[in-house]
C-alpha positions, -999 to 999 in steps of 0.1 A, spaced: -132 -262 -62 -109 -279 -87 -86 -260 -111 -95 -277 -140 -140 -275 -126 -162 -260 -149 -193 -251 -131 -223 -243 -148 -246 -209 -139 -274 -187 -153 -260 -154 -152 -223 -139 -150 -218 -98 -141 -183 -86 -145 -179 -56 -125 -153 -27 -124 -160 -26 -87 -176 -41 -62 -187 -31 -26 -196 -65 -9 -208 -49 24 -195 -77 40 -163 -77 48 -167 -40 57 -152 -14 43 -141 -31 16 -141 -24 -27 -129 -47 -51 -121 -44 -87 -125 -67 -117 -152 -88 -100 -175 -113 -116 -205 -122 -93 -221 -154 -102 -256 -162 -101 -280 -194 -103 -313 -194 -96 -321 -170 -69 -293 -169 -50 -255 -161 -55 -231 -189 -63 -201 -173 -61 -181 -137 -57 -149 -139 -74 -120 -121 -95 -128 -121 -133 -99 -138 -140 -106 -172 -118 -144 -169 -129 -132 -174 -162 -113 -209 -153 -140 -222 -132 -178 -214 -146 -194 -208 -179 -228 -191 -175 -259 -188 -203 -255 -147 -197 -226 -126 -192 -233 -89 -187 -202 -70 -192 -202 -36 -167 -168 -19 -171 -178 17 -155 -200 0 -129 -200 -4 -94 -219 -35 -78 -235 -39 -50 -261 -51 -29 -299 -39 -36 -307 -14 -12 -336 -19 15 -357 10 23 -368 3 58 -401 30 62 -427 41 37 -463 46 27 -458 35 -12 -494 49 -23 -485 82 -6 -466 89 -40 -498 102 -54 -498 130 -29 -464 139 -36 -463 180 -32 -499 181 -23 -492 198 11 -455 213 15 -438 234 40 -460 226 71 -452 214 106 -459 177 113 -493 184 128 -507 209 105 -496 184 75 -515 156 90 -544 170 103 -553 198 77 -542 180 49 -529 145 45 -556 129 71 -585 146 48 -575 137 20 -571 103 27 -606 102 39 -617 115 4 -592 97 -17 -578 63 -4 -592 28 -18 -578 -4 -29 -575 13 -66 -556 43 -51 -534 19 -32 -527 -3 -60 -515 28 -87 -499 44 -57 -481 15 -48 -472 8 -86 -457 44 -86 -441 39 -53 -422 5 -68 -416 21 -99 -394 49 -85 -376 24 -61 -370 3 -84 -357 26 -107 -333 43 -77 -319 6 -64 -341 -5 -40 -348 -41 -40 -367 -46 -11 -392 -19 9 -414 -15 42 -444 -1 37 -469 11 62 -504 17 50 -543 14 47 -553 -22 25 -518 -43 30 -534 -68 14 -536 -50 -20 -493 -39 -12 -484 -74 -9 -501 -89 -41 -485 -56 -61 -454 -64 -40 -455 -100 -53 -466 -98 -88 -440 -75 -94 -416 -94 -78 -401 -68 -54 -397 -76 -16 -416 -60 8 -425 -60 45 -459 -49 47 -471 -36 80 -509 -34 85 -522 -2 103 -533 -3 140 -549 27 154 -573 35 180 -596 50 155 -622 43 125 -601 43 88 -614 35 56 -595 1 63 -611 -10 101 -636 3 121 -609 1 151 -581 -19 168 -600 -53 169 -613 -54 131 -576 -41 123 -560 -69 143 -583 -95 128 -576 -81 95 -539 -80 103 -537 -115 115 -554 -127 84 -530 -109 64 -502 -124 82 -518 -157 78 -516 -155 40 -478 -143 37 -458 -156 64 -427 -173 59 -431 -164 20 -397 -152 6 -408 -118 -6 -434 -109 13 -431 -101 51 -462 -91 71 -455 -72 100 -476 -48 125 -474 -11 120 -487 5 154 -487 37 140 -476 62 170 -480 59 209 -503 92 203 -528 72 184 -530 34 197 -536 31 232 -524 3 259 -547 -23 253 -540 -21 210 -503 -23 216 -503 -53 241 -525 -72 218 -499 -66 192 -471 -75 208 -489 -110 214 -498 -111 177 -455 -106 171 -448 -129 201 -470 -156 182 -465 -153 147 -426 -143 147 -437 -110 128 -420 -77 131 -433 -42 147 -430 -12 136 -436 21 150 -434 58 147 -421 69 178 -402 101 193 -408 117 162 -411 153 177 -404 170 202 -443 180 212 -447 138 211 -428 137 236 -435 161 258 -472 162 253 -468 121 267 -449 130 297 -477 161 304 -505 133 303 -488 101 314 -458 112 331 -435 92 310 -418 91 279 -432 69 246 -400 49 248 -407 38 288 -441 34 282 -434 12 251 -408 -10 272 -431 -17 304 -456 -27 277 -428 -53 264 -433 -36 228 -399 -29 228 -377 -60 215 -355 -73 186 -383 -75 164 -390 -40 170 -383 -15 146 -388 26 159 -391 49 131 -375 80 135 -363 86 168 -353 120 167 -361 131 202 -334 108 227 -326 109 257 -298 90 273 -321 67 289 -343 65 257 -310 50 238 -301 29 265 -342 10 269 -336 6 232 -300 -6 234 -311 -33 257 -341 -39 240 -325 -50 206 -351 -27 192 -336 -13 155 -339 23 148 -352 37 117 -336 71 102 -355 89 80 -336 119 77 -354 143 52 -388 138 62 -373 149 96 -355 176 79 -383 184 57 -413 185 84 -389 202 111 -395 176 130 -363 172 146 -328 153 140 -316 119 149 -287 114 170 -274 86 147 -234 82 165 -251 81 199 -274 58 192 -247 34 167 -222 39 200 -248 21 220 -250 -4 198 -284 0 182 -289 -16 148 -296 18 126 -312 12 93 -329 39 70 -359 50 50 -370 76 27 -410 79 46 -436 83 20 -432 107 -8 -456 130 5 -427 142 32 -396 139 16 -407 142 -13 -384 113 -29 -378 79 -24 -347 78 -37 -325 60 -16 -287 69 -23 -301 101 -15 -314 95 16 -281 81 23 -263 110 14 -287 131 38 -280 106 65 -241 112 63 -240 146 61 -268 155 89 -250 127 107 -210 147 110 -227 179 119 -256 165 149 -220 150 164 -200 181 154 -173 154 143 -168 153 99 -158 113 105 -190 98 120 -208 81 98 -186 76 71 -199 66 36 -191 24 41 -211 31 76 -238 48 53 -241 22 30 -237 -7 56 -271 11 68 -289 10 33 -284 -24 31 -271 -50 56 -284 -32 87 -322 -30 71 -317 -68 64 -308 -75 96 -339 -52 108 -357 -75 93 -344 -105 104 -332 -120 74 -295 -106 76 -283 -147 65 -304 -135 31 -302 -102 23 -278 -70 29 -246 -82 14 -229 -97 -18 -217 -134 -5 -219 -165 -18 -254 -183 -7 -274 -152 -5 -305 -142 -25 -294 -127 -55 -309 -93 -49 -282 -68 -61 -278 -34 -83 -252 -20 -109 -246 18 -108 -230 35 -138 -203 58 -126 -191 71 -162 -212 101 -161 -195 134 -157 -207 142 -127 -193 114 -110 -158 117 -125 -129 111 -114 -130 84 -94 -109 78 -68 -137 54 -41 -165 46 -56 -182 45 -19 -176 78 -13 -193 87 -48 -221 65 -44 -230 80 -9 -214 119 -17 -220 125 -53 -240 99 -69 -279 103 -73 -302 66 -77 -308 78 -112 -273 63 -121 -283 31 -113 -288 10 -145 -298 -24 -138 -309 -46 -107 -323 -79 -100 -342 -95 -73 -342 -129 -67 -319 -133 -99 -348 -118 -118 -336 -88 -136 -361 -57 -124 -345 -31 -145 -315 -39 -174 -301 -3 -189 -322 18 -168 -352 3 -183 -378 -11 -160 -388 -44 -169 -420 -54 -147 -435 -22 -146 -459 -10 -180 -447 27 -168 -467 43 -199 -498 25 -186 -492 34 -153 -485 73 -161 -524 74 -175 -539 64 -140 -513 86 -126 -525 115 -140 -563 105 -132 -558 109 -97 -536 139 -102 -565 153 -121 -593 139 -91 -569 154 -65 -557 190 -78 -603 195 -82 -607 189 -45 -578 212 -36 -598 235 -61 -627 230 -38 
């Protein structure tokens, strides 16, 4: 560009800092980013952005770090509404006593739709711009997903059983497909296929899916190695691990993503490393249901694409992300026994470009450069309890909390602007809250 160029834009941010994720490691200072339309038109000093565009907004953020939005790469969004409805209980227990029953009772597209809204609502508010979501009626996450204009992958549910969504694996695949039909190749919503454990979809299910990814280009995900008595209940009844199994069945691949992986052998990391499968961490809920811990500088060492996620609010019981981050670090130096693995750029990296390039869309999303959608988030780091500071990525992975963050926009669309949401009637959507608070604390009565 020309010295003496004026190009026009929609939206100027002027930044104190700015952590680009790409290059790595790397924060600037007195940054504008430049935006128009959905995508980013240019990252630049303040300064030269003065010289060369003139923009119809200019939001000044002088004790602000920006940054890429952050991508929350597991969840079941409507699980909000059983958030502390069954704590401090072993995987199993939780499941089967509690969170299995009362989705029997509870769940229906109207319990999906306010759950979801909820969900959204406390991403958006935390700086997530874009979530997976694996749960019962995809088709009522996506349209919330869309309307609200927040990106999502949605993964449809494939068991071996009867849900209130399918009556078993065929009617779930048809469904599925259909679902996939409607969405693909749209730039907020991705459909995907969420096996939901080896435990509960058998050969047959899982073969048919991988045809259903090998044909559509969708992505699978899957919880898997998730416990300890996973595992070894597997190799007592089929005399092999999930992550073998998974790999003769050819579900393993680069459009594979394994949720929680806490359970690894040295074999296990190596199927997956040659796979191209992506791991997803989701270190509280591991933490939370004692389910085990992920041996995150193994795995990175072996070159597996590590991204992270929060799970569903009913076992963590937060879907904050920076959080989640945070847990991720520290959980990270101590599984290793080494205080340097994982440090908080690597932490970051995972919150953002590594879930984009789970996804696939790593040429999109992840990072702050020129060309990308304009999907990023401004964190206020005035606040006492972020003062001083001397790196602004160690604070936002070490001692910041989502609540800091203070606006964000997806697509160039501003989601939230001074910690206000902007899509979201959060009054409204507090009343049908507390309905189904009110339904669900009568049947625990019960």
């Amino acid at each position: 560009m020309k010295a003496d160029t004026i190009t026009a834009a929609d939206i100027r941010i002027n930044a104190r800092w700015l952590i680009p994720i790409e290059p790595h490691g790397v924060v600037l200072e007195h940054q504008a980013v430049i935006i128009q339309g959905a995508n980013i038109a240019a990252v630049l000093p303040v300064a030269q952005a003065d010289r060369e565009f003139r923009t119809r907004e200019t939001i000044n953020l002088p004790h602000h770090v920006v940054m890429p939005g952050l991508i929350n790469m597991h969840g079941h969004a409507a699980m909000s509404l059983f958030r502390g409805m069954a704590d401090d209980l072993p995987l199993m227990t939780w499941l089967n006593d509690h969170i299995w029953p009362a989705e029997g009772r509870f769940i229906s597209e109207q319990f999906i739709a306010d759950g979801t809204q909820l969900a959204m609502a406390e991403m958006l508010r935390t700086g997530t711009t874009t979530f997976s979501d694996m749960y019962f009626f995809p088709e009522i996450v996506a349209q919330m997903a869309h309307d609200t204009g927040m990106r999502a992958q949605v993964c449809f549910p494939l068991l071996d059983f009867p849900t209130v969504w399918g009556a078993g694996p065929d009617e779930y695949l048809s469904k599925g497909e259909t679902l996939i039909n409607r969405w693909n190749g749209d730039s907020y919503i991705m459909p995907a296929i969420g096996p939901h454990a080896p435990y509960t979809v058998s050969d047959g299910p899982l073969t048919k899916a991988v045809a259903l990814s090998e044909r559509t280009g969708v992505r699978i995900q899957i919880h898997l190695h998730e416990t300890e008595f996973e595992v070894a209940d597997a190799v007592e009844k089929q005399g092999k691990r999930p992550v073998e199994r998974l790999a003769e069945l050819g579900v393993l691949g680069p459009r594979t993503q394994c949720v929680h992986m806490t359970q690894a052998s040295g074999s296990d990391i190596a199927r997956l490393a040659n796979s191209g499968a992506h791991v997803i961490h989701c270190p509280e809920s591991n933490l939370k249901l004692a389910s085990g811990l992920c041996p995150v500088h193994r795995l990175m060492e072996s070159g597996v694409n590590l991204a992270i996620g929060t799970d569903g609010a009913a076992s963590n019981n937060d879907l904050d992300l920076f959080g989640e981050t945070r847990t991720a670090a520290m959980v990270a130096k101590v599984v290793a026994n080494d205080a340097a693995v994982l440090s908080a750029h690597k932490a970051l990296q995972m919150a953002t470009l590594n879930g984009a390039k789970a996804l696939g869309r790593e040429h999109e999303l992840g990072s702050l450069v020129a060309g990308k959608l304009a999907d990023l988030i401004a964190i206020d780091l005035s606040d006492p309890f972020i003062q001083p500071v001397y790196d602004p990525a160690s604070h936002l992975v070490y001692s910041n909390h989502g609540r800091a963050v203070t606006h964000s926009w997806i697509n160039g669309v501003p989601q939230v602007q001074d910690g206000k949401l902007t899509r979201i009637d959060v009054p409204d959507l507090m009343l049908r809250v507390e309905d189904w608070a009110g339904k669900i604390r009568e049947q625990q009565a019960d």
